[in-house]
N, C-alpha and C positions, 0 to 999 in steps of 0.2 A: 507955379509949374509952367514951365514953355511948352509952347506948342507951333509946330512946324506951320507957317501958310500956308497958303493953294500957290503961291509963286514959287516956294522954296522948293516944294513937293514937285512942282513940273520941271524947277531946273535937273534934281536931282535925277529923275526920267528921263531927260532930256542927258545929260551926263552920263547914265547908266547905259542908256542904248549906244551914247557914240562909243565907249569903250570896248561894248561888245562885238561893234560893227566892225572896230578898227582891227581886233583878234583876229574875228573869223574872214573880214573882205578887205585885206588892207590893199589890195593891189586895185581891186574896183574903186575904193575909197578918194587911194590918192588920184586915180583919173576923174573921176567925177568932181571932186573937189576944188582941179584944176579946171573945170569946164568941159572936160571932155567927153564926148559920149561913144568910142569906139570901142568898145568890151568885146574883151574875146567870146566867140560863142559857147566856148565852153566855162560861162560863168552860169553858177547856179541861176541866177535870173536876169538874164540876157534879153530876155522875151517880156519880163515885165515894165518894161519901159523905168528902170529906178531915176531918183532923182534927190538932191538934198534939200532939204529944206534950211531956212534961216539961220537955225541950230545945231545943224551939220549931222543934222541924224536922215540917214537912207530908208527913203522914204519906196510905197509904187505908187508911181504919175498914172493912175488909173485915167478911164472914160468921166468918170462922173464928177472933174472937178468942180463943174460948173451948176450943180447941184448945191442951192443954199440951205434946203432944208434939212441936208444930212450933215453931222459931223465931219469935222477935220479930220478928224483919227481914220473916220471909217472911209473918205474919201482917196484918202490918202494912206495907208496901212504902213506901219512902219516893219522891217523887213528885218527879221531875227534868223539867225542860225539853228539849223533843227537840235545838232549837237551843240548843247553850252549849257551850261551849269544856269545860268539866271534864265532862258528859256524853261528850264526844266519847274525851275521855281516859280515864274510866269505861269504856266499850263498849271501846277499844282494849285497855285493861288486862287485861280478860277475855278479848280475841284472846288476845292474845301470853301467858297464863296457860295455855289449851287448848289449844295449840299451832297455832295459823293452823286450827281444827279446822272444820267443818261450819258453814254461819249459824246453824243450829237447833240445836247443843248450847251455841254461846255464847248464843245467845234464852234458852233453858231456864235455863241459869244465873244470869243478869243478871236474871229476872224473878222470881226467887227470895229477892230483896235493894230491885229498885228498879221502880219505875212509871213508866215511860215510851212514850208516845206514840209511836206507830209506829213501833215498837224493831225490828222485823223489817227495816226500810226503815235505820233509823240501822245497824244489824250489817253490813247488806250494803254499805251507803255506806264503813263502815270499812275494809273486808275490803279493796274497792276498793282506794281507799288507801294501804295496806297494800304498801309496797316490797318486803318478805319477799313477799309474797303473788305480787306481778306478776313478781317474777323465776322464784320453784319452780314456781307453777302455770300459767305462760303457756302461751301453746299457737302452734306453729309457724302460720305461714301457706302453706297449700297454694296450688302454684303453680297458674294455668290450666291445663287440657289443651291439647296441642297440636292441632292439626287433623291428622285421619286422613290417611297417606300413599294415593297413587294407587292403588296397590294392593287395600287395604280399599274403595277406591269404584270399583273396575271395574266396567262393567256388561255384559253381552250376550256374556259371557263363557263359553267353556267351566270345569268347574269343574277347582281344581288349576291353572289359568293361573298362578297367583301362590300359590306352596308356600309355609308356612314350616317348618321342622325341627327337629324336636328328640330328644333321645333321654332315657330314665328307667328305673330301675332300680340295682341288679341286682336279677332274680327268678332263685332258685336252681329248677332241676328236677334229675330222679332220670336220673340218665344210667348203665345199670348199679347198683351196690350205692353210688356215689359222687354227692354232689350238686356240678352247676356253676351256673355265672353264664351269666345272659340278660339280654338287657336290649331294652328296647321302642322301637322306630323310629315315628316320629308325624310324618305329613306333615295341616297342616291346610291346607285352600282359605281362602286370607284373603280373598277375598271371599263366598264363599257359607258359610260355616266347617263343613264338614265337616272330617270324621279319614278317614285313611287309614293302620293302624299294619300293620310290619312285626316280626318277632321278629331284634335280631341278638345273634349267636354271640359277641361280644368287640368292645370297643370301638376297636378299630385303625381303620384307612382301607381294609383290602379288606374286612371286612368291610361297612363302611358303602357303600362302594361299590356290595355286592351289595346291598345293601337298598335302594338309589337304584336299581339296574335293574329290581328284580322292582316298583319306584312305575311305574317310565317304561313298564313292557311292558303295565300291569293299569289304568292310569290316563292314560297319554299322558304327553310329553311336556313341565314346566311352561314358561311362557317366562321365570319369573324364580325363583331361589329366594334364601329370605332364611332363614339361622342366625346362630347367636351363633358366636365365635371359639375354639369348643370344637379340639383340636389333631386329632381324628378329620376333623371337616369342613375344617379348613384344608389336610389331609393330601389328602384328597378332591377338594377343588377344584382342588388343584397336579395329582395325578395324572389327574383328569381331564382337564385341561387339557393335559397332555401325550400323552394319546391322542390327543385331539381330533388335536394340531398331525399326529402319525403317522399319523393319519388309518389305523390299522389295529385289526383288533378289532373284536368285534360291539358293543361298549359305546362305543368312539371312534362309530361308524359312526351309532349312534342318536342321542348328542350332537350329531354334526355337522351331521347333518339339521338338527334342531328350534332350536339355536341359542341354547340356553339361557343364560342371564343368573345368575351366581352371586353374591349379595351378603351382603356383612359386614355386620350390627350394630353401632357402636363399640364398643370394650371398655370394659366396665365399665359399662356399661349398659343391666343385663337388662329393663327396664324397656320396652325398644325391641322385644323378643320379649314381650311380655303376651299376643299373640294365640297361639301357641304354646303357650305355660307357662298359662296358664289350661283347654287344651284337656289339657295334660297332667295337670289336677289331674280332669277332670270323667274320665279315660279309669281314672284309680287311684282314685277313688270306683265307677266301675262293675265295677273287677275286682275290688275288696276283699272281696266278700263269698266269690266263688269261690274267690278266693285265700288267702282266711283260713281257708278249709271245706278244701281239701285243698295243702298247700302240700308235696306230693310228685308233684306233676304231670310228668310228663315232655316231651320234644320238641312231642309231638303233641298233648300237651294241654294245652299254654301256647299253642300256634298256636291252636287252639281260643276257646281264652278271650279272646283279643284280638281275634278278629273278632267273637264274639258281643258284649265290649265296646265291641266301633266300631260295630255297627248299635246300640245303643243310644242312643250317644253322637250317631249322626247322625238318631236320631231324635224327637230334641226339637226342642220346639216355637219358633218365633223369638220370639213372639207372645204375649199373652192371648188364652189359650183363649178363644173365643166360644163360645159353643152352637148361631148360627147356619151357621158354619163352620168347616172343618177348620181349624186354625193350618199357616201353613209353615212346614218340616222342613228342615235338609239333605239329607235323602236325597229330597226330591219334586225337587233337582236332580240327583240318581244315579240314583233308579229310578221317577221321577212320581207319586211315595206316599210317605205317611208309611213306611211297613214293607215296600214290593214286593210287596206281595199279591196287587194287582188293576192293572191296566192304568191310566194315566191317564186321565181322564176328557175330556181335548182332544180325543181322537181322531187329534191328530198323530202322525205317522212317521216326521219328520224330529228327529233330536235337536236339532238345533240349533233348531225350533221348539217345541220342550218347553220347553228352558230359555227361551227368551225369554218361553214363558206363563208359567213360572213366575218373571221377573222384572215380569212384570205384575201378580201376583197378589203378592208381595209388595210391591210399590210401592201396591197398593191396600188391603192390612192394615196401612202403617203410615199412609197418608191418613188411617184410622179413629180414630188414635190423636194 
């Protein structure tokens, strides 16, 4: 089998360029060839000082010929047409040589050897292109968002109307010389989104059960709740549901009244709980630091630390801060403040006329915005 030289290969180069040169610059070609250097200024590179070499391939007469240490090629750049079919194939060549790499390390390269006019623009026109390219580097299409459910846009609402649930953990504490498992109960108001967490003892259904009484007796009754299809809360809603029908029990007795509404998530699509699971990331960013300082806490001082993590959590801001006004909080719908410190400034008495100020006062900070 034959095999091409290093001389055969450069003549062919050397062949290949004059041809293309004579294409696209035959009118520079034939003056330069004859000696002359008076180019119209309206030649693509008029400004590059060009020049031919031995070979008769149009070369740029750069500063640095006198540079021994750098190549001939790179001293001397041979000077290709942006538009031409072997350019296109040149630039590709050096793709798929770099591996489909960056525009700017195939630019860097390519200009290292040849001169060509808005090479930055011809790389990235290849890359395009580039079938390799569109299939590894595509990038999915993200779908529309849905429109927010009823729930999210309730208004004139008590808060906690519209729960949703969720549980996170386990946090070990010191029970005795022995550590156990806790784990965090998280009711958030999907309309006004505050938190309201409880600590439970084991993830079964009575326990979760107790942790839905001590929401109902400290926060009222919701009229809808919404979980994911965790087997704790499926467990819960059967047994609930079956108090209810016996209608006996102080826990049947509260449900029955208020006439709560229990609703499933589809499975497999946590996606549907984001107003939840987001609340549960903002309530483990605010316990981490406590919890990473002493993580021998016991009963009373995990209770602890989850309500000091739920005032914080309910009291951020909905808003950009202005300076000319306080931003709204979830908690200016729990305690008519940022923080409960001072009385609301309404002057109302009526709860139920606090929260409607404060759906005025936010309906009038996102006007702003």
């Amino acid at each position: 089998m034959l095999y091409l030289t290093q001389d055969e290969l450069k003549k062919a180069k050397n062949t290949l360029m004059r041809m293309v040169q004579w294409q696209a610059y035959s009118e520079e070609m034939i003056k330069l060839s004859r000696g002359r250097t008076d180019l119209a200024k309206s030649s693509n590179f008029y400004q590059n000082s060009p020049t031919v070499d031995e070979y008769g391939v149009l070369r740029v007469d750069g500063r640095i010929g006198a540079a021994p240490h750098i190549r001939f090629d790179t001293r001397y750049p041979v000077i290709l047409p942006r538009k031409h079919f072997v350019t296109e194939l040149i630039v590709d060549d050096f793709h798929r040589a770099f591996g489909h790499a960056n525009s700017e390390t195939v630019l860097n390269e390519i200009r290292q050897f040849y001169h060509i006019s808005w090479l930055r623009a011809v790389v990235k026109q290849i890359a395009a292109a580039c079938q390799w390219c569109k299939l590894m580097k595509a990038k999915q299409t993200v779908p529309r968002m849905a429109p927010l459910p009823v729930a999210r846009l309730a208004s004139f609402t008590r808060p906690f109307t519209h729960t949703g649930i969720d549980l996170f953990g386990p946090l070990f504490v010191k029970v005795g010389r022995s550590a156990v498992k806790r784990w965090v109960c998280l009711f958030t108001c999907l309309t006004t989104r505050a938190v309201h967490v409880g600590v439970a003892y084991s993830l079964s259904t009575p326990s979760t059960v107790k942790c839905i009484t001590r929401f109902v007796n400290l926060r009222g009754s919701p009229a809808e709740i919404y979980t994911d299809n965790g087997t704790n809360f499926t467990g819960a809603d059967l047994l609930l549901g079956k108090m209810i029908d016996k209608i006996n029990g102080e826990l049947a007795e509260t449900f029955t009244n208020t006439n709560t509404k229990w609703i499933f998530i589809p499975p497999s699509a946590p996606h549907m709980g984001g107003s939840w699971e987001r609340m549960v990331r903002s309530m483990k960013t605010a316990m981490e630091t406590a919890y990473c300082n002493d993580r021998k806490l016991d009963d009373e001082g995990l209770a602890t630390l989850v309500v000091a993590a739920e005032a914080i959590v309910n009291s951020r801001p909905f808003t950009y801060c202005l300076w000319t006004q306080t931003a709204l909080t979830p908690n200016h719908f729990l305690l008519g403040s940022s923080k409960g410190v001072h009385q609301p400034s309404t002057g109302f008495t009526d709860p139920a006329l606090v929260v409607k100020s404060s759906w005025y006062q936010i309906q009038h900070q996102l006007d702003i915005f």
